[in-house]
VEXRO-121348 format. One line per field, with one value per residue: x, y, z of N, C-alpha, C in turn; residue in three letters. Coordinates in steps of 0.001 Angstrom, whole numbers, plus 500000, padded with zeros to 6 digits. Layout:
n_x <- [X|...]
n_y <- [Y|...]
n_z <- [Z|...]
ca_x <- [X|...]
ca_y <- [Y|...]
ca_z <- [Z|...]
c_x <- [X|...]
c_y <- [Y|...]
c_z <- [Z|...]
aa <- [ALA|...]
This chain:
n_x <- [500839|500279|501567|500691|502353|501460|500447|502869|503965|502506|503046|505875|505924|503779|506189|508079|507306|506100|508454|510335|509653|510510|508913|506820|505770|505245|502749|501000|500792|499694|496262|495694|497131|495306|493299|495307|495928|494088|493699|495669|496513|494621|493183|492497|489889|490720|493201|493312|492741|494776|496564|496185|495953|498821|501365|503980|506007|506218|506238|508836|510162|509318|510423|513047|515438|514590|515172|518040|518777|518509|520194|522574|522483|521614|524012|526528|529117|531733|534318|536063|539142|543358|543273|541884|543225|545257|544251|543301|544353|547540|549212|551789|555072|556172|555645|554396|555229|555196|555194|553667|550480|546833|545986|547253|549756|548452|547453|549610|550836|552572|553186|554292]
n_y <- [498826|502311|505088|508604|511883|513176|511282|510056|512110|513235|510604|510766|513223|512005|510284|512038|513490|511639|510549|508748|506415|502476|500500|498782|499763|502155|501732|500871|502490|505195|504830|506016|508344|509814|511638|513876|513765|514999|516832|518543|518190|518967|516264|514264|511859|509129|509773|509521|506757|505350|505387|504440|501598|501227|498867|497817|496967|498615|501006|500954|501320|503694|505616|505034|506845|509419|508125|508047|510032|511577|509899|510289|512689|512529|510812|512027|512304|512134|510024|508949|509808|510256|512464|512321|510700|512010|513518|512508|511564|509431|507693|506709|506466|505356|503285|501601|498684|495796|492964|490304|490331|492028|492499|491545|493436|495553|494924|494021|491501|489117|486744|483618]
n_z <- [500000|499618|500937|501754|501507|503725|505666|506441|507504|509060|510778|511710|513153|515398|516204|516985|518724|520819|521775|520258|519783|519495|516388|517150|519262|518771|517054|518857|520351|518507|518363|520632|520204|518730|519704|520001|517598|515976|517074|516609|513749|510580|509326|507674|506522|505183|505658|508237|508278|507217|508733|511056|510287|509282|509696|511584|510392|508368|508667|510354|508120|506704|508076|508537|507186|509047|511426|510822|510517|512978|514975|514106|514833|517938|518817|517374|515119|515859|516396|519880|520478|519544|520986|523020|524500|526162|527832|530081|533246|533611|535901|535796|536122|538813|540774|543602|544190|546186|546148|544497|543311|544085|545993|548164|547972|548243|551331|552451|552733|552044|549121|548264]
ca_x <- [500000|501378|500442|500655|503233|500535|500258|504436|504614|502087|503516|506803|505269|503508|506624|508989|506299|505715|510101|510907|509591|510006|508058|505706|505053|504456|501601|500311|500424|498520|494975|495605|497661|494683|492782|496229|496442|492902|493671|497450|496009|493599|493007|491272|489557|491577|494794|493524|492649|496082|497550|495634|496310|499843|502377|504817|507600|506146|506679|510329|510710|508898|511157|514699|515824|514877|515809|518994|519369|518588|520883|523676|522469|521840|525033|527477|529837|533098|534560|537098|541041|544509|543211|540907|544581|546189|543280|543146|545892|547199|550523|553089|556370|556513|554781|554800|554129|556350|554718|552619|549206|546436|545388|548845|550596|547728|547733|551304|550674|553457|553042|554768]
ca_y <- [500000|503273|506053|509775|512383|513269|510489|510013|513596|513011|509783|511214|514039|511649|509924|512264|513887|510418|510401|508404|505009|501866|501207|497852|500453|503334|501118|500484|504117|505759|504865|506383|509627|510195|512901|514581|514051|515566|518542|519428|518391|518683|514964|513563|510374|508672|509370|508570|505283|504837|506083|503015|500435|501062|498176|498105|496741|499754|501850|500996|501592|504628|506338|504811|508046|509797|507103|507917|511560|511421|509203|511381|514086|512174|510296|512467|511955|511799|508962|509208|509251|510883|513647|511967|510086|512880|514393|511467|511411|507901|507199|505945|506971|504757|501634|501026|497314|495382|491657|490117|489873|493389|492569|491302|494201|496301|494465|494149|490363|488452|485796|483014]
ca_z <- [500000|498892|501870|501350|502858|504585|506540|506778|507765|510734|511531|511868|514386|516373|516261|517042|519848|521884|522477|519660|520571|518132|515169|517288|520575|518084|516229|519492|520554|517419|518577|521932|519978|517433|519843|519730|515888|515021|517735|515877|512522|510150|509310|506524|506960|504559|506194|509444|507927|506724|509952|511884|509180|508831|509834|512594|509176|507191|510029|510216|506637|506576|509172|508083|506606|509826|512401|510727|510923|514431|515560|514331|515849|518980|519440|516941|514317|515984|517602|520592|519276|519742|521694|524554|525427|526249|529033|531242|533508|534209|536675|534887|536613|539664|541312|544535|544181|546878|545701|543475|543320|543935|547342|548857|548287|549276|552578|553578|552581|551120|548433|547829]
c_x <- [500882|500417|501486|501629|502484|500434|501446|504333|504012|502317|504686|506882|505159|505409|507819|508804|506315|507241|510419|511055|509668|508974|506483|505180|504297|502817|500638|499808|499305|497371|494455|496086|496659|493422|493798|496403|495703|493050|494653|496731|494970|493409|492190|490583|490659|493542|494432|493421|494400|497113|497464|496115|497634|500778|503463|506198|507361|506475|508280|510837|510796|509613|512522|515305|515939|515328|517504|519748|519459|519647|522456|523565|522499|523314|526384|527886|531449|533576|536189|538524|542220|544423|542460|542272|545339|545577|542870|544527|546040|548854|550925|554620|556831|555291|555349|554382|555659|556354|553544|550961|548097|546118|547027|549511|549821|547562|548799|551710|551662|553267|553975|555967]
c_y <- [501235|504117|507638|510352|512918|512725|510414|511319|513804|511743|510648|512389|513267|510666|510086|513142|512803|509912|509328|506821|504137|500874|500197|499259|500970|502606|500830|501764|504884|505815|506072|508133|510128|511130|514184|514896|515187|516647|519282|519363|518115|517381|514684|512365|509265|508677|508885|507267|504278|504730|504349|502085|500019|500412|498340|498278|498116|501149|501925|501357|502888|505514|506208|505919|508933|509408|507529|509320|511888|510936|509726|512419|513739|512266|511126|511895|511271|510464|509278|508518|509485|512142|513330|511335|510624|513691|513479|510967|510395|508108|506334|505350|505998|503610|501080|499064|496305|493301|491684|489962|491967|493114|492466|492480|495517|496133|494129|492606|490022|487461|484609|482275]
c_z <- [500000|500249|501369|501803|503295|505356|506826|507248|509630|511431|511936|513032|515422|517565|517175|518478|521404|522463|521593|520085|519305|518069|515987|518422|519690|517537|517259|520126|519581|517534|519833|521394|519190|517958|519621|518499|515623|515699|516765|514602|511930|509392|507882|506389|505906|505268|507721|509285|507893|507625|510890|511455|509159|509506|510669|511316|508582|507991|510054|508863|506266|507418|509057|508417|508149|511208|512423|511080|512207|514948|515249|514884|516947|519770|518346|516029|514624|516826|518239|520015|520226|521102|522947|525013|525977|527423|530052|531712|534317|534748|536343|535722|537675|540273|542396|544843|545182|546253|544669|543457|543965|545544|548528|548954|548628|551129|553296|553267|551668|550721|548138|548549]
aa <- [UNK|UNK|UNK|UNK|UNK|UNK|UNK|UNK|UNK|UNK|UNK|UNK|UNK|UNK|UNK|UNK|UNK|UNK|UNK|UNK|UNK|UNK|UNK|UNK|UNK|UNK|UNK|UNK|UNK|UNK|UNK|UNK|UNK|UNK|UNK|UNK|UNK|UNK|UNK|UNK|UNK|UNK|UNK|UNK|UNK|UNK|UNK|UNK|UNK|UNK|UNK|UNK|UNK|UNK|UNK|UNK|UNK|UNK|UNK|UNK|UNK|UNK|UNK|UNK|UNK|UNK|UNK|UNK|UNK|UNK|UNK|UNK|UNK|UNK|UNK|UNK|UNK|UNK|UNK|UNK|UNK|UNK|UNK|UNK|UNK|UNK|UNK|UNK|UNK|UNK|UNK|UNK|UNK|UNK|UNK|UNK|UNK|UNK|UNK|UNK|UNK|UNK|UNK|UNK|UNK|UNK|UNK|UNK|UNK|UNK|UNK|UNK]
């Protein structure tokens, strides 16, 4: 079934309105969001039809595109490198370690 951007345009609202839930909640949400729809928009029976009707899979399909833009905007582009190694300061230089083991030579405890 082919649906309108009409109907993608107010899925994508309700979608993006209800915190961006996925696509099975959303399908379960829609009945419950559709005094909210007809208050924000003007509705046409036909797209509310299409709105109800429409598929948790077609749902995921229908949203890809912005699933995707989101999620760079969410979580970013960059990933941590050269420059986060250099702002966390780790003790290098000396080690007081008298024996082996993490507890032993925390405790005075000799091994072996």
């Amino acid at each position: 079934m082919s649906y309108s951007q009409e109907t993608l345009a107010v899925l994508t609202a309700v979608w993006e309105a209800a915190g961006y839930p996925w696509s099975v909640r959303l399908k379960a949400l829609l009945p419950w969001w559709m005094p909210w729809i007809r208050k924000r928009f003007r509705l046409r029976p036909e797209v509310e039809k299409q709105l109800l009707k429409i598929s948790a899979r077609q749902i995921d399909r229908r949203l890809k595109a912005a699933k995707t833009q989101r999620r760079r905007r969410i979580y970013g582009r960059t990933k941590p490198g050269y420059l986060l190694k250099h702002q966390i300061p780790v003790k290098t230089d000396r080690w007081d370690v008298q024996s082996p083991g993490f507890y032993g030579s925390r405790l005075g405890l000799a091994f072996g």
